[in-house]
N, C-alpha and C positions, 0 to 999 in steps of 0.2 A: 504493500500500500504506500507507496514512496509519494510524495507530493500530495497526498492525501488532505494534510494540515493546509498546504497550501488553495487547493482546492475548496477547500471549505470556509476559508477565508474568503476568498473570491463571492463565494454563495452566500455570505453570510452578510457582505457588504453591499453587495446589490439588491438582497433583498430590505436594506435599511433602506436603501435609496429608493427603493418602493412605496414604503411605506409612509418615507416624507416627500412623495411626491407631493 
């Protein structure tokens, strides 16, 4: 699961940016 952390970061901040759309 290499880049795993990294990946979820990615998800985890777009989906903020969603949310303060």
């Amino acid at each position: 699961m290499s880049g795993g952390n990294c990946f979820n970061s990615v998800i985890f901040w777009l989906y903020i940016n969603v949310l303060t759309l």
